[in-house]
N, C-alpha and C positions, 0 to 999 in steps of 0.2 A: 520589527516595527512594520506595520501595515501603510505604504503610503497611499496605496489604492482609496482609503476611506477618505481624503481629503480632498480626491478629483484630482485628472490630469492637472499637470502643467500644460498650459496654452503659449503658443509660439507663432508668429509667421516669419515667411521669408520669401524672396520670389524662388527661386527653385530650390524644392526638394529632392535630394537623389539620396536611394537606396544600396545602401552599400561600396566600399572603400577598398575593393580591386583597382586593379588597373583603369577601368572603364569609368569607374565613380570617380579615382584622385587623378583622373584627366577631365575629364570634362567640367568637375567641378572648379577648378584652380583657373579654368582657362576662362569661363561664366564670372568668378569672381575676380577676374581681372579686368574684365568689362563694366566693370560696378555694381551687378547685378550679388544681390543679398542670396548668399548658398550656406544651405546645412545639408551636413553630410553622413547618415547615422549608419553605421557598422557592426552590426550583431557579435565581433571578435574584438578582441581587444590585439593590437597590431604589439608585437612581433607573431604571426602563428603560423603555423605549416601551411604550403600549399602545392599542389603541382604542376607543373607546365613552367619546367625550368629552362627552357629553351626558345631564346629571341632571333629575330628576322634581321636581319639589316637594314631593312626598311624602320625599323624601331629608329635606329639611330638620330635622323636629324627630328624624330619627334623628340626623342628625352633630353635635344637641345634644346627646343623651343618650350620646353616645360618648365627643362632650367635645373634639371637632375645629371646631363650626362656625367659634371666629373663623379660625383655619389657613384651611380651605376658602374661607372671605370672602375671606380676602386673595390668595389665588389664582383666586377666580373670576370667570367673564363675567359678569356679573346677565343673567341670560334670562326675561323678562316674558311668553314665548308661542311659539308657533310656527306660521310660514308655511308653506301650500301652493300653489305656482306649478302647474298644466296647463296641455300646452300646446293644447287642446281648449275654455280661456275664455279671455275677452279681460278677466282681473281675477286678481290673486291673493289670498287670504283668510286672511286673522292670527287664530287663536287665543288670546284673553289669558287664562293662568290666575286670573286676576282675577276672570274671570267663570264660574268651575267652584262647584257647588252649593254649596261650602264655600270659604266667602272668605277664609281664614284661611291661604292656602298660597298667596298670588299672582304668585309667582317662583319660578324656580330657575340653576343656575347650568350655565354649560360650563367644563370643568377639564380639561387637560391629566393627562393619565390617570398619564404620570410623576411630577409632583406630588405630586396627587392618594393614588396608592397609597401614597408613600411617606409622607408625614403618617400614612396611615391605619397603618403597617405600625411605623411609631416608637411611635404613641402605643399599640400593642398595646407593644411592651418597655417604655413608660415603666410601662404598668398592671399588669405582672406576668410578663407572657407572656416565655417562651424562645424570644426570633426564632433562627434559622440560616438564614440568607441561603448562598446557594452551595449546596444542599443539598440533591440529588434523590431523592424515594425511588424505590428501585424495584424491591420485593416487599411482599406482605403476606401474612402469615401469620394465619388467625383459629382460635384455639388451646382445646381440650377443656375448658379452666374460664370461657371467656369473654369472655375476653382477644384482644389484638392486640399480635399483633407484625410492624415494620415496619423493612424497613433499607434503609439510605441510602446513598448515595453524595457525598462532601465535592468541590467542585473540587478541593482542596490533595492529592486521592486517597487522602486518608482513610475509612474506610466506617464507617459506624454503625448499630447495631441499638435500637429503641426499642419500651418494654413497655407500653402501654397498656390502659385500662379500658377505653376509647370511642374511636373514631375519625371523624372528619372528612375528606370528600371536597372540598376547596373548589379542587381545579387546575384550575377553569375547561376551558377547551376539552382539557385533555391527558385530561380526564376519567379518571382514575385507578381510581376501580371497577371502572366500568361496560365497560370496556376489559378489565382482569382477569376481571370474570363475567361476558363475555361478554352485556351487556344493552344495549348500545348499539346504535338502532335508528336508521335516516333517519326523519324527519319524512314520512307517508305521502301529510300535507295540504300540505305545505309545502318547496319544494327553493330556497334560493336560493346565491350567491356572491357577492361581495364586494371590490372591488378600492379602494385608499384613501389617500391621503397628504395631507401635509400644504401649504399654501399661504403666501405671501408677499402682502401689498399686495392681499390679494381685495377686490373694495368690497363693504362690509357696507349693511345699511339705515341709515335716518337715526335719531338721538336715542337713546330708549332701545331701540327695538326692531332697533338693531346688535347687540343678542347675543342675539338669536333665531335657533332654529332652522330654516332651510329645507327643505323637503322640496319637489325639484323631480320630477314624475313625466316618463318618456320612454318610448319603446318598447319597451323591453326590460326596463322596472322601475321605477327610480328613482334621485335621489340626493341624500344628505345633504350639508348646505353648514352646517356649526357654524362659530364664530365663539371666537375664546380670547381670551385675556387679555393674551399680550403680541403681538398682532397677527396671529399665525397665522391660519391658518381649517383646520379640518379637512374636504377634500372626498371622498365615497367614492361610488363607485358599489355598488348593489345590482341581484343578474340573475339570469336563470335560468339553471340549467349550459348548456342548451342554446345562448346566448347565450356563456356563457365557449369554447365547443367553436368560435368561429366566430375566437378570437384569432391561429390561425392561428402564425405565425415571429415575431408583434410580441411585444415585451416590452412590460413589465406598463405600461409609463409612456405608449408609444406608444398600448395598447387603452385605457388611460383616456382620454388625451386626441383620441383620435379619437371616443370614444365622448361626450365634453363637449361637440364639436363639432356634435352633432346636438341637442343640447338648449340654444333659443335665448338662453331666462333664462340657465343657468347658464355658458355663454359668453361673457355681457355681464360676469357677477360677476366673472370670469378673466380677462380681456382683458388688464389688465397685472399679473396676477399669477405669482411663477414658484414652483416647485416647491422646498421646502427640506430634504424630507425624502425617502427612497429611496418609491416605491410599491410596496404589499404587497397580500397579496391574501389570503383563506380560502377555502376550497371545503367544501362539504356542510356548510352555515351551519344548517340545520336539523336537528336531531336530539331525542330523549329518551332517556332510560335506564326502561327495564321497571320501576323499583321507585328510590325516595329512600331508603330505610333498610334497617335489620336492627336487631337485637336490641342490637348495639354500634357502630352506624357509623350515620353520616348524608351523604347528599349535596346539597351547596349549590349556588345559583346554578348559573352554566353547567356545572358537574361532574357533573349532574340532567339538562338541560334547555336547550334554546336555540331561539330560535323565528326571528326575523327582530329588527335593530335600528328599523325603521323607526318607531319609537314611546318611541324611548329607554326602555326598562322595564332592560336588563340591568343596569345596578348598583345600578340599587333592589330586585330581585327580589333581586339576591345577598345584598344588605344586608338587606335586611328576612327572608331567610331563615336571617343569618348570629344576627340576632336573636331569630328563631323557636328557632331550633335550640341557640342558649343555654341559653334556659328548658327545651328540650325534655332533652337531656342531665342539667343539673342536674336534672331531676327523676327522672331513671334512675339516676342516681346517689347520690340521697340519698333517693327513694322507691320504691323496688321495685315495689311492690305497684301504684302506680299509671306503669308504665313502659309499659304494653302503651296504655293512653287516652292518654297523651304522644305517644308514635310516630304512633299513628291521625289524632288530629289534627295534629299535625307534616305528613302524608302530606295528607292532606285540603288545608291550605293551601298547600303546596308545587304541587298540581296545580291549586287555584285560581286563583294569581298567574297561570302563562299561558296559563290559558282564559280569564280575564277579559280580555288583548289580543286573543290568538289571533283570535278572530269578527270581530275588525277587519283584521286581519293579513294573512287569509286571504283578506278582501276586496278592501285597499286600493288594488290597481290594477285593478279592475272598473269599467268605464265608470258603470257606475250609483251605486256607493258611490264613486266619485270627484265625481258630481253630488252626494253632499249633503253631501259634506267642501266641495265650492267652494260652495255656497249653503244654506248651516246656517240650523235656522229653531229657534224653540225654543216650538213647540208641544208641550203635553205634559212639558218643562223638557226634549226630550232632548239640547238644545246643550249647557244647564248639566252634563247626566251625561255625555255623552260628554269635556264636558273635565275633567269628576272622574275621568275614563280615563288619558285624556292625562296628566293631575296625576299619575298615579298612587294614588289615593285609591279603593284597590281592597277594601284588608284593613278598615278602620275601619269606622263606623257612621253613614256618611253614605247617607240611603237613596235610594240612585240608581238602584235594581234592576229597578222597575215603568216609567219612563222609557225603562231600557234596551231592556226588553223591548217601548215604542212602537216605540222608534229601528228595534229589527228587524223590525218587524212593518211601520213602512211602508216600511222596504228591503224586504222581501220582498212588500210589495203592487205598488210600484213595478216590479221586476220579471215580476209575472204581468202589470203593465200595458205591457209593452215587452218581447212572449215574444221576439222574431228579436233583440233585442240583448241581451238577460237569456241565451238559448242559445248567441248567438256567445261573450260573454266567459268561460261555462262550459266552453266547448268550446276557446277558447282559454287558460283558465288549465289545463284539462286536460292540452294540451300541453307549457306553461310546468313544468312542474312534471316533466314526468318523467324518471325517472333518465339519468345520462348516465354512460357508463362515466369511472371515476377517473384514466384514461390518457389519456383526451382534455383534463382539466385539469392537465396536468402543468406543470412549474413552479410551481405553485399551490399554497403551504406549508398 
């Protein structure tokens, strides 16, 4: 049956948001607890795959004030810290949140990202919000009074048009703006790729520090080794397209595990573990968009922004943006006069969240900054701020600022003291990094 020939369904509501991540089932829930009218439309229908199974501890006192943590408890890892294996020591080195400036956040958890969303994406309907699951937008119209209007597309082939005050960009990677205006740029600092699935019978570490994060580095990058809840492990590789161009006729499962095969740690963790999930992959993993807002819209999380997962920041930036961006709305909406100082700072902390990674990011396969990730000293406190990084304890008032700025200063002394290897890893991340046409990562969703 054709519902097209009968004409949209017609809707209003004061804010419309795009998509039922993290970034949409916070901000919406928090908007509809304000009184304000939210529909919330999700191209998937919720339970469905996703990755970036790895939380901050900084997550923690938001998915109290959301009103999800015991949910989340019951589906989560407990992750006490995280490990990094090179294979350049003969040691690898544990991070415990435990010991970050601020003692009060010394966990966090790994969640299966299907869970996960979908907790988040219920307790948005329990708290007000119009879910529509199955539900794509894809036009938007921004209209002479100030308004937005957006129409959809139903799986059932239903279409719908929706009349908004305000609007919400929170589809994650399909980035929905910034695609439309044309603002979507590559990362100029940053290019990487990503290949990923899921594991069976991986062996984890002993006690509690079995659901810690590993971050194995190898040649060509790195790779993340999470640990879940009911036994999985999620393993991904991270690389430069340059690196993805060399995959050649293998498919996606073959370039992963030939490329596991050269990284000796995490060939030990594998050994008798088997694959339970298909391997996926992303390409042009780094990006921003020119601009987070407008006068009526805002863009969250990865719909903004995405830089590298190597630090697990992406669902806590989404989250903690999906919260920023609550307050930021409601006050556009119910104060006028002060909407233009909302946006500004809205804008201000949205490009905070990842600059405050980024300098790490940017570094973290650098021979040098891989020397003081494997022998951390905490002259100066900068162990303690850098794992108030790690934590995610980026936005609060814990003052880690002057530490950080040791932390760079004796990276950056370190390097004038080592010019021929401080030049080569420059001259090689130069390489790493630069574009590679989109046709040599084909197959590459």
């Amino acid at each position: 049956m054709n519902h097209d020939n009968q004409g949209p369904e017609r809707h209003e509501c004061d804010v419309l948001v795009i998509g039922g991540g993290p970034a949409g089932s916070t901000v919406s829930p928090m908007l509809a607890r304000k009184g304000h009218r939210v529909v919330l439309l999700e191209k998937a229908h919720h339970p469905r795959f996703h990755i970036g199974e790895s939380l901050l501890p900084a997550n923690l006192p938001l998915l109290e004030r959301l009103g999800v943590a015991d949910a989340v408890r019951a589906i989560g890892q407990y992750k006490p810290g995280a490990e990094f294996v090179s294979p350049h020591h003969g040691h690898t080195q544990t991070f415990e949140f435990a010991e970050a400036w601020d003692k009060s956040m010394p966990f966090a958890y790994q969640v299966k990202r299907a869970e996960f969303d979908e907790i988040l994406i219920r307790n948005a309907a329990r708290q007000g919000v119009a879910v529509h699951e199955g539900c794509k937008a894809r036009s938007v119209e921004f209209l002479a009074d100030g308004t937005v209007r957006v129409h959809a597309g139903h799986d059932d082939g239903r279409s719908s048009e929706w009349h908004a005050k305000f609007l919400v960009d929170a589809s994650g990677r399909d980035t929905f703006l910034a695609n439309r205006f044309q603002i979507k740029e590559r990362n100029p600092r940053h290019n990487s790729a990503a290949v990923y699935g899921h594991f069976a019978n991986a062996r984890r570490n002993e006690g509690e520090a079995a659901g810690n994060i590993t971050i194995f580095w190898f040649e060509h990058g790195w790779f993340w080794f999470i640990p879940l809840n009911d036994g999985a492990t999620s393993v991904g590789m991270v690389t430069w397209p340059y690196h993805m161009k060399t995959r050649g006729g293998r498919d996606l499962q073959r370039f992963l595990m030939d490329n596991v095969a050269t990284c000796a740690g995490l060939t030990e963790r594998l050994k008798d573990a088997s694959l339970v999930t298909p391997v996926e992959a992303a390409a042009n993993f780094s990006y921003t968009a020119q601009r987070s807002h407008g006068d009526n819209y805002l863009m969250l999380g990865d719909a903004y922004t995405f830089i590298d997962p190597v630090f697990s920041s992406g669902v806590w930036l989404a989250m903690s943006s999906g919260e920023l961006g609550a307050r930021t709305i409601d006050t556009c909406l119910r104060e006028p006069a002060r909407a233009g100082a909302a946006l500004k700072h809205f804008d201000r902390q949205m490009r905070h969240g990842p600059k405050a990674f980024s300098w790490f990011i940017y570094r973290v396969t650098n021979p040098i900054m891989r020397d003081f990730f494997m022998g951390p000293r905490n002259v100066f406190r900068v162990k303690e701020a850098l794992l108030s990084v790690l934590a995610g304890d980026i936005f609060g008032n814990t003052p880690i600022g002057r530490s950080l700025l040791a932390f760079k200063a004796l990276y950056y002394a370190a390097n004038i003291a080592q010019p021929r290897r401080a030049f080569a890893a420059w001259r090689n991340r130069r390489a790493n990094i630069r574009p590679v046409d989109d046709a040599a990562l084909a197959h590459t969703p």
